[in-house]
C-alpha positions in Angstrom: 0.0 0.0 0.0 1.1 3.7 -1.0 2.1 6.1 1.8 0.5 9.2 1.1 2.9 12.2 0.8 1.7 14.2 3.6 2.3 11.5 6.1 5.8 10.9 4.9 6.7 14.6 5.3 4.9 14.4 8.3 6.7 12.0 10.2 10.2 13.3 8.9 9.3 16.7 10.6 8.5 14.8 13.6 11.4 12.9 13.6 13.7 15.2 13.6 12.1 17.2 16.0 14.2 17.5 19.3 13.3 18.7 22.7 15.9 20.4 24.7 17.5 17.7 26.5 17.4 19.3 30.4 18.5 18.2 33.3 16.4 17.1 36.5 15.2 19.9 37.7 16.1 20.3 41.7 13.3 19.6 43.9 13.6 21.8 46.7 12.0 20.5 50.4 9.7 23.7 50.7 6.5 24.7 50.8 6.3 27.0 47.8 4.7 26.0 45.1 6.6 25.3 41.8 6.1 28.2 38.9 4.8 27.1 35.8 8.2 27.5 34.0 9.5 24.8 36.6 6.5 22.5 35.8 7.2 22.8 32.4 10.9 22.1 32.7 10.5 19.0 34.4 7.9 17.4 32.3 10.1 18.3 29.5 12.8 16.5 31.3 10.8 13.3 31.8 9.1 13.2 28.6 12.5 12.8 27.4 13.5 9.7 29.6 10.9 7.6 26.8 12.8 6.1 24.2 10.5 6.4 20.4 9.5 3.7 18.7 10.7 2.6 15.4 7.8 2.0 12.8 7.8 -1.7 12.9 7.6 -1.4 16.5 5.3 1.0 16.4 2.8 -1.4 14.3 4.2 -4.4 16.9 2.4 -2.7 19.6 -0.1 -1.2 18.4 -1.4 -5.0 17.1 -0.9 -5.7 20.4 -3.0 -3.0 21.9 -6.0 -3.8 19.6 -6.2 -7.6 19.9 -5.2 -8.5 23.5 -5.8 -4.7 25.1 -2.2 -5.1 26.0 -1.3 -2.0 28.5 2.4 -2.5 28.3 2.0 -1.7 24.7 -0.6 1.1 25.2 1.8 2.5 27.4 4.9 2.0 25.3 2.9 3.7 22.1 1.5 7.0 24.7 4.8 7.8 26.0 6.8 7.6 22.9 4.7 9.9 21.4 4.3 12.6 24.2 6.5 14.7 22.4 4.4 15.1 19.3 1.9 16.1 21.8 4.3 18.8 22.9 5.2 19.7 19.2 1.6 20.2 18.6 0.3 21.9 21.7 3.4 24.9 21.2 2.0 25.1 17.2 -1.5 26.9 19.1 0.2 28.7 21.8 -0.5 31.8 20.0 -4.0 31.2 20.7 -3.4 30.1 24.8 -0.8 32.4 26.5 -2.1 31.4 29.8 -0.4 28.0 30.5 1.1 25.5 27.9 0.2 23.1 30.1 -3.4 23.3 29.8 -2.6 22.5 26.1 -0.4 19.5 26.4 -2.9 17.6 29.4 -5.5 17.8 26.4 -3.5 17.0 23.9 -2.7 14.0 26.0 -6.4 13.2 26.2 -6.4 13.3 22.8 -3.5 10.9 22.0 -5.1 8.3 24.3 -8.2 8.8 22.5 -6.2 8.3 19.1 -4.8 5.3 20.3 -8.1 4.1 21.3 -9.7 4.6 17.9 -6.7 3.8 15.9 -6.3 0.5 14.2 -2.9 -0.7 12.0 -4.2 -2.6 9.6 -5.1 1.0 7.8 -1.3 1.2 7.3 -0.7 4.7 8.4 1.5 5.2 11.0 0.0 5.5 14.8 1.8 9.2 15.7 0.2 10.8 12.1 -3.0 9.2 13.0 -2.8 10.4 16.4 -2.0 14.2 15.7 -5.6 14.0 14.0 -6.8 13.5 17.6 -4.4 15.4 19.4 -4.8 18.8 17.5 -8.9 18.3 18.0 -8.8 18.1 21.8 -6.3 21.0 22.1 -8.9 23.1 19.1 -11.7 21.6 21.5 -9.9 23.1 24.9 -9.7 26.6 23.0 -12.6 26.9 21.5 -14.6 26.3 25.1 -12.3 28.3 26.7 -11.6 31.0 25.2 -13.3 34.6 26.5 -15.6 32.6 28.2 -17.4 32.7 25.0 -17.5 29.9 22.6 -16.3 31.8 19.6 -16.6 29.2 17.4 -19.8 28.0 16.9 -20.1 27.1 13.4 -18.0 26.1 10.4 -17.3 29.9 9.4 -16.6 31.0 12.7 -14.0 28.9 13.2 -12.2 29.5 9.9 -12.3 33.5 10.9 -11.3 32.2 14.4 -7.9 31.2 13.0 -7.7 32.7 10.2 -8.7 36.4 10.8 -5.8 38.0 12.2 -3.8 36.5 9.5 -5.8 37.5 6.6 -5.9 41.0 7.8 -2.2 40.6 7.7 -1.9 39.7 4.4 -3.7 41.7 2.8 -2.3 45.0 5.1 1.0 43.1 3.2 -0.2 43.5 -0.3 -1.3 47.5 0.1 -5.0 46.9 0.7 -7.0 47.9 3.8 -8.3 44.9 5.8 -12.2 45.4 5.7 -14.7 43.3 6.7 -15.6 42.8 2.8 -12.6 42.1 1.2 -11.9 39.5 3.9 -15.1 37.8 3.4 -14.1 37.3 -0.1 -10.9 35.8 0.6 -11.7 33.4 3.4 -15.0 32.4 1.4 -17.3 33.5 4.5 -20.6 36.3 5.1 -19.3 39.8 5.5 -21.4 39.3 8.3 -19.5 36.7 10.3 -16.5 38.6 9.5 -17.8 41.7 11.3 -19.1 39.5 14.0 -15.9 37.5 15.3 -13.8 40.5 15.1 -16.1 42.3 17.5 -16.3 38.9 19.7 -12.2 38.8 19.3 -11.9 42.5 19.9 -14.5 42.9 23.2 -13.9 41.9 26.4 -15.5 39.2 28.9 -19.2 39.1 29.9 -21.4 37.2 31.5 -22.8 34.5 29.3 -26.1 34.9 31.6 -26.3 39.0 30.8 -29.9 39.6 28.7 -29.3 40.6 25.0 -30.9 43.8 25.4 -33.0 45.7 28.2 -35.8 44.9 26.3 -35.8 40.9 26.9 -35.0 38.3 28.8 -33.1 36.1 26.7 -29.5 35.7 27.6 -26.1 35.0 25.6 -26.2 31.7 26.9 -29.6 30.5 25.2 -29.0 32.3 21.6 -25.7 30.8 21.4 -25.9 28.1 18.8 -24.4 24.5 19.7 -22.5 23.1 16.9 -23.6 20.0 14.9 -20.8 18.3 15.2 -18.1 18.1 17.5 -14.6 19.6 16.9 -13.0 16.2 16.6 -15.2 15.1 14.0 -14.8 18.5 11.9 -11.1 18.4 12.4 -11.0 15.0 11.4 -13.4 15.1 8.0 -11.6 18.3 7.2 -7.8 16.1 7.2 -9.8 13.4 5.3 -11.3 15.7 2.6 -7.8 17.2 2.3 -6.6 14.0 1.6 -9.0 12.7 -0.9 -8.9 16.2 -3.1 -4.7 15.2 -3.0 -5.5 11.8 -4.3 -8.3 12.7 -7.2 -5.8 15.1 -8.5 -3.8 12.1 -9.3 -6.5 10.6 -10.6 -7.5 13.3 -13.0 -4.9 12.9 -15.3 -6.0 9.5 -16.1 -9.7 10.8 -17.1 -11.5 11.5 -20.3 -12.5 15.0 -21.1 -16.2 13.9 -20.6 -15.0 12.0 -17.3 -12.9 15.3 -15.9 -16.2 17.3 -16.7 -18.2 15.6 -14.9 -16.3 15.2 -11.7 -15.3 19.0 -11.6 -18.7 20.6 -12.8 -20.8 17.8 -11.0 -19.1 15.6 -8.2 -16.8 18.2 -6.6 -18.8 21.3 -7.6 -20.4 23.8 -4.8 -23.5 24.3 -8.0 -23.4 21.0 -10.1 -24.2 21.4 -13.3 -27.2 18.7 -14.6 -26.7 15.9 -16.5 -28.4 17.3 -19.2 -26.4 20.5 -19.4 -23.2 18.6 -19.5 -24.6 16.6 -22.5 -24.9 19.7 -23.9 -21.2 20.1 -23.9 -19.9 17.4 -25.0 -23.2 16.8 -28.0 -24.5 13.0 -25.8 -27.6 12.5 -24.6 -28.6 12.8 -20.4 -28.7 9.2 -20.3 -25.0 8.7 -21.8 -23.6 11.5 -18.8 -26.0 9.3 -16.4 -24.1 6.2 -17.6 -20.4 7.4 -17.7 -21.5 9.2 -14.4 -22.0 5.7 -12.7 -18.6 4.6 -14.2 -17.1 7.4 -12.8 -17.9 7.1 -9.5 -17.6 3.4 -9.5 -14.0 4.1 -10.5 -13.3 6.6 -7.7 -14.3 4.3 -5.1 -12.1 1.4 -6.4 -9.0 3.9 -6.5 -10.0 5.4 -2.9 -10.5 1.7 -1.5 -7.0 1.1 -2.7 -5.0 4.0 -1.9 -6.9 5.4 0.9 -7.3 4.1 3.9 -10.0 5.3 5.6 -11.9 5.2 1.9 -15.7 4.7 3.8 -15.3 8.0 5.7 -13.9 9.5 2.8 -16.8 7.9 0.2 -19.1 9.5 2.5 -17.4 12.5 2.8 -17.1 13.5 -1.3 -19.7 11.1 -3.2 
């Protein structure tokens, strides 16, 4: 089975990353508690003391894990793989200055989570899996945390949530002024949503249980929307639609012009064109697009079932 690209890059980065190799910490006999740079020292330090795995011990375990629930192996695969956790959790710092280690004890939840879900017959490798997992606790901790308010309620919200501050950025970059408009366009969202994180980003705390207005008796807390899904299984249909749009690129170059047409102007398309419009293009009949259609589609799922591991989720996700 093919490695995707991505993982491969992926796991070199990790790799090669290195934490600081520190010394115990001394433990003084006192009273005082330790500061939160001392805390974070000495889990540094012990997160060192866990040798990694290599991939075919990796796998070893992991087989281990999901046939006999062995916790040796659990254990082995956790702690070999805390330092991703730390890799990940200092990547959305930016977005928690308060304590690092609020990110990295739910990144940890996450990783035991991946390993939980994770099984090795897919053939990707466990800590690539697992950073699916990791990242969505730590997106989960911020999100629910963050100015009391959860600012990102819905799919757009939490685009502009990480994605706002840099736009405006870019675009002060290029010479234009950062309106509300112009980064709608570019991040794809309402002008409206736009308007209405940066004023959530910009204000300060309130009361969730404050009314809306003099005038009623509704509060913050009852308007705000819950979201449909959770953040893990956004984060982790988001990866997987990343990944099949990587692997039908491939695929393109290996389809008719009739085939190519209708997988970009039908299959993939935000407004599909009909069947009968796209007959119009190429001079067949509705019934021949119908038929090649069916082919098509038939031929993604073969190539996804192949190369893709986690094809199901991703039929479901694109066709």
């Amino acid at each position: 089975m093919k490695k995707f690209d991505k993982e491969n890059d992926f796991m070199e980065e990790v790799e090669v990353q290195e934490i600081p190799s520190l010394s115990p910490p001394e433990v003084k006999n006192t009273l005082v508690p330790p500061s939160g740079a001392a805390i974070i020292q000495r889990y540094l330090w012990e997160v060192n003391q866990y040798p990694l795995l290599t991939p075919e011990e990796e796998f070893r375990l992991a087989h281990l894990y999901k046939e006999k629930k062995d916790k040796e192996a659990a254990f082995k695969l956790i702690t070999s793989n805390l330092r991703l956790v730390i890799k990940i959790a200092l990547e959305f710092q930016s977005f928690w200055a308060s304590n690092l280690m609020d990110l990295i004890q739910e990144g940890n939840i996450g990783l035991m989570m991946g390993l939980k879900k994770y099984d090795p017959d897919k053939g990707i490798r466990f800590p690539y899996y697992a950073s699916f997992w990791i990242k969505a606790y730590i997106l989960k901790f911020i999100l629910d945390n963050w100015r009391l308010v959860k600012v990102g309620t819905t799919q757009a919200q939490r685009k502009l949530f990480y994605n706002l501050q840099k736009e405006k950025q870019n675009l002060t970059r290029l010479g234009y002024e950062p309106i509300p408009k112009l980064i709608a366009k570019k991040l794809n969202v309402r002008e409206k949503d736009v308007i209405e994180m940066e004023q959530r980003m910009e204000g300060g705390e309130f009361s969730l249980d404050a009314p809306l207005n003099p005038e009623t008796k509704d509060t913050f807390k009852e308007v705000i929307p819950l979201p449909e899904k959770s953040p893990e299984e956004i984060w982790a249909r988001n990866e997987i639609k990343e990944l099949v749009a990587q692997k039908i690129e491939v695929i393109k170059k290996e389809l008719s012009p009739k085939e190519k047409d209708i997988l970009e102007l039908r299959l993939l398309a935000d407004k599909p064109l009909t069947l009968k419009e796209i007959g119009k293009r190429h001079h067949v009949s509705r019934e021949r697009i119908r038929q090649i259609e069916a082919r098509l589609i038939e031929k993604l799922r073969n190539y996804l079932k192949e190369e893709f591991p986690d094809y199901q989720e991703a039929l479901t996700t694109r066709f």
